[in-house]
Rosetta silent file (secondary structure, phi, psi, omega in degrees, C-alpha in Angstrom):
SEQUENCE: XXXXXXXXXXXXXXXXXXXXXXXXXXXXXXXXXXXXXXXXXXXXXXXXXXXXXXXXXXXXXXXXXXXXXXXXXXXXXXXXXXXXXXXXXXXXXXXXXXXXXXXXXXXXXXXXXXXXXXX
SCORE:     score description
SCORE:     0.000 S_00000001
   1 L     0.000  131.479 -166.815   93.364   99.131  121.418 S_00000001
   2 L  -108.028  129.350 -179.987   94.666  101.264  118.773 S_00000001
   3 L  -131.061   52.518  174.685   93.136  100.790  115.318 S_00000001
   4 H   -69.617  -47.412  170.007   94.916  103.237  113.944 S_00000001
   5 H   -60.084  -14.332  158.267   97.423  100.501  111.918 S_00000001
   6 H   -71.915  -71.991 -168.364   94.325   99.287  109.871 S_00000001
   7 H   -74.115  -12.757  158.969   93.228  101.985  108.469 S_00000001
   8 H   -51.709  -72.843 -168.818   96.982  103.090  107.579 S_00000001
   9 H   -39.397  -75.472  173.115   96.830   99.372  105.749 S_00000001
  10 H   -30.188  -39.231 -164.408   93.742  100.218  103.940 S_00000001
  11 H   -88.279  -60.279 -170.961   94.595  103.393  102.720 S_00000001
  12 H   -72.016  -35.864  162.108   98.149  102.180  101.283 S_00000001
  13 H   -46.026  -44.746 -177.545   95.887   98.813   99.754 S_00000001
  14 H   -59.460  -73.361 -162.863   93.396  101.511   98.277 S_00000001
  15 H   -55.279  -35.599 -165.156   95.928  103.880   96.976 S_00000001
  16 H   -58.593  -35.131 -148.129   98.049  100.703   95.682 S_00000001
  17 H   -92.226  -26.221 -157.062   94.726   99.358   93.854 S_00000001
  18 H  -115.451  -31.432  159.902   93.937  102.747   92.110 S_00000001
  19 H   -49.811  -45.607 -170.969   97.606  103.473   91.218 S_00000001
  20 H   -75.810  -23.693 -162.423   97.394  100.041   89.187 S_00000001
  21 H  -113.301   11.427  123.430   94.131  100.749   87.239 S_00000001
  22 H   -60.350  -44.530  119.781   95.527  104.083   86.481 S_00000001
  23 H   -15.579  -96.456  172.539   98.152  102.133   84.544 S_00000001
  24 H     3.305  -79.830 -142.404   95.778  100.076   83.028 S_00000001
  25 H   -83.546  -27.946  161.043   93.738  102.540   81.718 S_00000001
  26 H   -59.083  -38.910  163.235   97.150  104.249   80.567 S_00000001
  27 H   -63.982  -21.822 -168.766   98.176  101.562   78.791 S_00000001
  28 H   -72.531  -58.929 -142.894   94.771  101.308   77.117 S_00000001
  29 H   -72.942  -63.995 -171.317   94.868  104.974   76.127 S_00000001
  30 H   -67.175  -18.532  157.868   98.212  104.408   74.612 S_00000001
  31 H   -71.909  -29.193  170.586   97.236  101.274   72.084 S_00000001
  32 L   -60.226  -18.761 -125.354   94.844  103.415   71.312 S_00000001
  33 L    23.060   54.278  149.530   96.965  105.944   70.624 S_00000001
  34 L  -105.583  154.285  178.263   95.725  108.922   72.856 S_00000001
  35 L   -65.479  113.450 -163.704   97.750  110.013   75.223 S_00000001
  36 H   -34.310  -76.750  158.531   98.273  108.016   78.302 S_00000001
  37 H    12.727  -42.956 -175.644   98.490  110.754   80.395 S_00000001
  38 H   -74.018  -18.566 -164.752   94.599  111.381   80.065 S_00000001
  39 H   -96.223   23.962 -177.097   93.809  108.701   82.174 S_00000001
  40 H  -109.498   36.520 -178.252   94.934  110.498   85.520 S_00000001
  41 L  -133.861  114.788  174.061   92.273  113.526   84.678 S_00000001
  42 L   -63.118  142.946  166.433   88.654  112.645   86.037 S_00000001
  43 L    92.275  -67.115  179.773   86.017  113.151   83.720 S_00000001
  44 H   -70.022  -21.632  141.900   88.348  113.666   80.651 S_00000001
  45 H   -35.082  -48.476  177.950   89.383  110.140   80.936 S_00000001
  46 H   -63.888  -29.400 -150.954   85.789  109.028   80.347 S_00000001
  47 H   -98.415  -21.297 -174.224   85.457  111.370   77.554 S_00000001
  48 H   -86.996  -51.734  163.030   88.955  110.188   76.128 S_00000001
  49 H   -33.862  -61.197  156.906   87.632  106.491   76.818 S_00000001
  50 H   -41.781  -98.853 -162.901   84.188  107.427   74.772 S_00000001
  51 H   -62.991   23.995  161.495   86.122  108.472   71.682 S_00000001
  52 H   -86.048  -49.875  165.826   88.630  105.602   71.771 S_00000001
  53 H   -38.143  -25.727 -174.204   84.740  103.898   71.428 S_00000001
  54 L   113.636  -50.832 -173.849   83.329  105.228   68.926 S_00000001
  55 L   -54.997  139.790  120.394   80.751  107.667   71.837 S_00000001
  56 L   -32.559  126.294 -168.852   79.769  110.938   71.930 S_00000001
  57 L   -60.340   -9.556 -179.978   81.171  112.682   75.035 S_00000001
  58 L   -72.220  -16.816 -171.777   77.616  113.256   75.909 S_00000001
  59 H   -62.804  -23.601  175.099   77.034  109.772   76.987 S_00000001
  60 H   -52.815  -10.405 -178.884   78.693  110.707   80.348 S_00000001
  61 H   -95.483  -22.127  153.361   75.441  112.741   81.205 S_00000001
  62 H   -35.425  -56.230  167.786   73.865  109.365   80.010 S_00000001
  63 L   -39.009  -21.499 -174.775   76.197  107.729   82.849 S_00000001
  64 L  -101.578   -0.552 -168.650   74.221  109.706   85.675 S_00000001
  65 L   -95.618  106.986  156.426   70.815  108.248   84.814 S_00000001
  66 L   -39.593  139.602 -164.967   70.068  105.062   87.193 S_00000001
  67 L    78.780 -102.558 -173.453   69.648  101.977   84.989 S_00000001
  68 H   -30.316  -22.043  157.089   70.690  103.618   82.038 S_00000001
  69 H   -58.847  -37.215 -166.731   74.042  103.922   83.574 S_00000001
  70 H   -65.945  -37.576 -176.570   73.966  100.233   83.884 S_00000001
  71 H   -97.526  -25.857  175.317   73.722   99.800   79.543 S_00000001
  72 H   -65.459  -28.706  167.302   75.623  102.485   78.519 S_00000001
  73 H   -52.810  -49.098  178.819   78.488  100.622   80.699 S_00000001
  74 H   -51.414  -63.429  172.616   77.688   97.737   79.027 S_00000001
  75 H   -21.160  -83.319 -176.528   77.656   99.616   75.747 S_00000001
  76 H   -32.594  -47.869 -178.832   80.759  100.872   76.415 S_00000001
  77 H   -55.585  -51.419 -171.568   82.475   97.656   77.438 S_00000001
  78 H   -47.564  -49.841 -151.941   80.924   96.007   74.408 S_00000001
  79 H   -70.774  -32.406 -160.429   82.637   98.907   71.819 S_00000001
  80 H   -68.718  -53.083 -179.277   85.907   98.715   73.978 S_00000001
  81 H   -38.176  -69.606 -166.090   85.886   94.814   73.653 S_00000001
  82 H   -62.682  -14.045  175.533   85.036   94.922   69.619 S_00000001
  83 H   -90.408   -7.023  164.360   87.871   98.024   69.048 S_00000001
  84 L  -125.982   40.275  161.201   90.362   95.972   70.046 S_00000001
  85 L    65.299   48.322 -168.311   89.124   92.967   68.713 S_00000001
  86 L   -93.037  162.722  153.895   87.661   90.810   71.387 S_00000001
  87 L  -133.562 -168.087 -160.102   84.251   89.643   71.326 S_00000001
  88 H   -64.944   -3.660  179.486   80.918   89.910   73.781 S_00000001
  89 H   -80.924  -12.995  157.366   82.260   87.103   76.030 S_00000001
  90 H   -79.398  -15.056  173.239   84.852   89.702   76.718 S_00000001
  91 H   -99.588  -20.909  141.122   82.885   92.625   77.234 S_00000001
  92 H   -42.022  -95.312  158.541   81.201   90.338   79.910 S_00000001
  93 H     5.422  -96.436 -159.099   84.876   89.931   81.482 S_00000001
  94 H   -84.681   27.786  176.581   84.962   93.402   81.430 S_00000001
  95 H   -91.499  -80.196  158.132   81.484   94.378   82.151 S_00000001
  96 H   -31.663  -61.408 -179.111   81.486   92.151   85.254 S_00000001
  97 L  -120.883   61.509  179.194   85.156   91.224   86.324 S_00000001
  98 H   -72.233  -37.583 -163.515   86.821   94.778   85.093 S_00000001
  99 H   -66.019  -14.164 -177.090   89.115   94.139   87.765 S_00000001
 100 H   -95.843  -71.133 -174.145   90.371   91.046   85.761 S_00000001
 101 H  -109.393   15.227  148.673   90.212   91.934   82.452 S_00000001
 102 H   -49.377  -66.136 -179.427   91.065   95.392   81.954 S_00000001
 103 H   -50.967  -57.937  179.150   94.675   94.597   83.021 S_00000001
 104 H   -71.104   -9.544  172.656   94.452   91.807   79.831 S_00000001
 105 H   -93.065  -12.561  170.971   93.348   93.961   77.492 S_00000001
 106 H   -54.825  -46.817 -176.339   95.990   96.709   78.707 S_00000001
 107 H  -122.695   12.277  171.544   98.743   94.033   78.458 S_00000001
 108 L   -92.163 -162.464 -168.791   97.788   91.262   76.520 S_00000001
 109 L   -80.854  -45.202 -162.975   98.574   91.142   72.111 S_00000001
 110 L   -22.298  132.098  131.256   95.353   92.612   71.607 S_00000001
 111 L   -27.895   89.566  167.709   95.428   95.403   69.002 S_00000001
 112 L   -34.661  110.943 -159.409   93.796   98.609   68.631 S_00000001
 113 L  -109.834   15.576 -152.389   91.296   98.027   65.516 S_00000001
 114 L    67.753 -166.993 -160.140   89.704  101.868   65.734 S_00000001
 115 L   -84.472  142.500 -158.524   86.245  102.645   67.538 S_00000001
 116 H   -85.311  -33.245 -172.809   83.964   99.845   67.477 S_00000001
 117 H   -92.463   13.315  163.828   80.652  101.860   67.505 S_00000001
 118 H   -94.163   -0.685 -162.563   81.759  103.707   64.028 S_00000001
 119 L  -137.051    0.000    0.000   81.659  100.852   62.061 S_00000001
């Protein structure tokens, strides 16, 4: 039995799935205005994500500490919800079910309002 044709299937499902939330996150970057572009560079995505926020780029060394990883996401989610002018039942959404509502705040009317944790 060859089960070689599955894991081809995965791998084009994977790549398909990470191709889209590279969009996303491109689309994000550009309401934001930063340049889309940033979100296909690991690490400087996060750090481009942070200042869309409001964050210091240091919180990514925040990001490596178990638990603490767990609130700065949250954090994060929260400022990204409130900069484009959502509130916390949305930074649930997209604390929890990012797979859901990323894609609406990438392509729904929301607004960029600047970084939520400056104000």
């Amino acid at each position: 039995m060859d089960r070689g044709d599955g894991s081809f299937f995965g791998l084009i499902i994977q790549l398909a799935v990470i191709a889209f939330f590279i969009w996303v996150l491109w689309k994000i970057f550009e309401k934001a205005g930063k340049p889309g572009w940033a979100a296909i560079i690991p690490i400087y995505n996060v750090i481009v994500l942070l200042e869309i926020v409001g964050r210091p780029w240091w919180w990514i060394i925040l990001g490596l500490i178990p638990v603490v990883n767990l609130v700065i996401g949250f954090l994060v989610a929260l400022d990204l919800s409130r900069s484009f002018g959502h509130d916390l039942a949305f930074a649930l959404g997209l604390f929890f079910l990012g797979f859901i509502f990323y894609p609406i705040l990438a392509f729904g009317g929301g607004r960029y309002q600047g970084p939520a944790a400056a104000s």
